[in-house]
N, C-alpha and C positions, 0 to 999 in steps of 0.2 A: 278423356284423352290420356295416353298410355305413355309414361315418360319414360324416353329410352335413355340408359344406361350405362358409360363405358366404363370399364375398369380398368385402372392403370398402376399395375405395382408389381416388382418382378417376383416378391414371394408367390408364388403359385397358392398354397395351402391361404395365404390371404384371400387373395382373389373369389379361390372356391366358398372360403364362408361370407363375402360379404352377395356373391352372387345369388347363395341360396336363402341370403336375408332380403333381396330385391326382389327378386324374382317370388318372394312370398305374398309380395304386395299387391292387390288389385291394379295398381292406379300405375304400376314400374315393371320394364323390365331391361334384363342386360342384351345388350345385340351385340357386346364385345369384350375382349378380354385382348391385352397389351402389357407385355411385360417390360417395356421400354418406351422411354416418348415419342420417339421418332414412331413407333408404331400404334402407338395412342394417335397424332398426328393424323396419321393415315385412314386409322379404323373411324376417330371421329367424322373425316369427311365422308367414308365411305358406307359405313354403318350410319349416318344421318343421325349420333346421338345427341338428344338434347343437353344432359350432364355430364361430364366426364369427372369420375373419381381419382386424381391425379394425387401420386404420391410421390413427393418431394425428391427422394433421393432415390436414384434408378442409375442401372451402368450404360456407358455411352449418352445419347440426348435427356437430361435428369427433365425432371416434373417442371422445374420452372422455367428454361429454355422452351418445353413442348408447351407450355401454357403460354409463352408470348407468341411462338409460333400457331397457336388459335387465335389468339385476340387480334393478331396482326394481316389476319386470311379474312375476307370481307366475305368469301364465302364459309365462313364458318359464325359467321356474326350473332347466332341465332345459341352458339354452343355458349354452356356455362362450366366452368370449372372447381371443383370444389378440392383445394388443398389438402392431401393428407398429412399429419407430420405425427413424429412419434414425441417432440419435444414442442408444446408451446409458445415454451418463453423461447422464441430463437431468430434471428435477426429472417431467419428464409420467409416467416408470414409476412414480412412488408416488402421483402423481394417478390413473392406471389403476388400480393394484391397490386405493387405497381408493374408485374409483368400482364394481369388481367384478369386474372382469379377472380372469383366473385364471392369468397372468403377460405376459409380454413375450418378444418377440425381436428383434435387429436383422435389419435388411432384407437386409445383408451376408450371413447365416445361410447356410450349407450346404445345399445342397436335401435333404440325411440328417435334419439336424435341424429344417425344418420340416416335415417328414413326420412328424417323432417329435415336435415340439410339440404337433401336431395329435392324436395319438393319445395324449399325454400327459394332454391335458386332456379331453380327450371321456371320460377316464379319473377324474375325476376331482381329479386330482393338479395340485400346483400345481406352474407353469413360470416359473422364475428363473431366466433367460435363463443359458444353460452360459459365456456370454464375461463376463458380469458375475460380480461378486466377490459373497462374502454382507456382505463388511463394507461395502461400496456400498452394498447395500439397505437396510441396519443405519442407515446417515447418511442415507440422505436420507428412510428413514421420522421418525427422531429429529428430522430437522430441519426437518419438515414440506416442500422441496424448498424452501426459500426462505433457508436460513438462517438463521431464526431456530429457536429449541427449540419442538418441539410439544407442545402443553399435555398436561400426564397429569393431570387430574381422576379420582382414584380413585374418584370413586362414582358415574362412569359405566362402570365396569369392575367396581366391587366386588362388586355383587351376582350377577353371569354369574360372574367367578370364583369366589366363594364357591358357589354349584351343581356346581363342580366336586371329583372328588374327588380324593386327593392322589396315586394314579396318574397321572389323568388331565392333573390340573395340571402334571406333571413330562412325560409326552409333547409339553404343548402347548408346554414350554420348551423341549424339543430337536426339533420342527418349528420352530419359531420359530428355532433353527438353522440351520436346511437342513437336517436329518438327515433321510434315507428312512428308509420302515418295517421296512427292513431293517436297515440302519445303529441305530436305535434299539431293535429287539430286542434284535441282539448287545447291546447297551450294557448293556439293563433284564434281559439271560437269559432271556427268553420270546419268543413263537413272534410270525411277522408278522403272521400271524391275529387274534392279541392285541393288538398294537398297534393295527392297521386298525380293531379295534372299538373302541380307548379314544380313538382319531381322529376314528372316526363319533359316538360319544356328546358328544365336545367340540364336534365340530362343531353338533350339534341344540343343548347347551346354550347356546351363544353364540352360534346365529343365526346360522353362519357359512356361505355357500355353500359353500364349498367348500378346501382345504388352503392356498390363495394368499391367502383372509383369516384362517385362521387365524396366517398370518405375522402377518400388519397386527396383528391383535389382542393378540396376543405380545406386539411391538412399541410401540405406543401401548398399552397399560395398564400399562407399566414393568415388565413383568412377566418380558422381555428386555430386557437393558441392552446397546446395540451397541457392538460393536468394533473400533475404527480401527487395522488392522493395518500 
């Protein structure tokens, strides 16, 4: 299966080298080029792409407005987005991830690893960027990117967590980790098959696209407490 492609970033000369690193790919190709969100927006419904390559800061609708307006389109449910940014450490990767992004990478990135982002999340799987630390993500979710502590209102989380059951509850803690479902078999002694199901079920219960909000969610319902290493 051939994972379509959109690119979104208004440098042009961007665009054209990372199209002619996609399009190198057996298994990818690009059906779109978007120099702004709102038209990222558009090409993803209408080009049917499975990834969209969104980069943060654009003129007019920026990368993370056009990213809530996918996550927020049910017909678009199927779309994944993968954050560009030129700085990592910067309060925008958890503005992404809690707009719906299904992670982030720098722009600096290895052309290996945005080949494997792209096929990371067109997978489902959420992408927390390999140069970033997990106890990064851990602070700037806690501290909503601004510095100040993000509010945990438990009983906006209480009821989705309580649907869960106490399996499931304990996978969502060590995704909420970073643990893969590999990582977390070993851990629990059962198969990945098993966890990928108690993943998928957490996921439908909490409404969560997809493995990159079930961090967020982890996260903002206190449910993971993060760790400044």
């Amino acid at each position: 299966m051939t994972i379509r492609v959109l690119l979104a970033d208004d440098q042009a000369l961007l665009r054209s080298a990372f199209r002619v690193l996609v399009d190198s790919e057996p298994d990818m190709e690009v059906v779109g080029e978007a120099a702004d969100g709102a038209e990222a927006v558009a090409l993803a419904r209408s080009r049917r792409a499975d990834v969209v390559l969104m980069d943060i800061r654009m003129p007019g609708t920026d990368g993370l407005a056009a990213t809530r307006l996918i996550s927020e389109d049910p017909d678009l449910a199927g779309v994944r987005v993968v954050m560009l940014t030129t700085f990592e450490v910067d309060e925008y990767v958890v503005q992404a991830l809690r707009a719906g992004a299904s992670g982030f990478l720098g722009k600096g990135a290895e052309p290996d690893e945005l080949l494997n982002a792209i096929r990371i999340a067109a997978a489902g799987e959420a992408l927390l960027s390999p140069v970033a630390t997990k106890g990064l993500i851990a602070t700037f979710l806690a501290q909503g990117g601004h510095g100040e502590p993000a509010p945990r209102d438990g009983g906006v989380y209480a009821e989705r967590l309580a649907a869960l059951t106490v399996r499931e509850r304990e996978v969502l803690v060590l995704v909420g980790g970073g643990h893969s479902n590999d990582e977390i078999a070993e851990r629990l002694e059962v198969s990945p098959l098993t966890v990928k199901t108690h993943v998928n079920r957490a996921m439908a219960k909490l409404g969560a696209r997809d493995r990159a909000q079930l961090v967020v969610t982890a996260y903002e319902s206190g449910l993971v407490r993060p760790r400044v290493e």
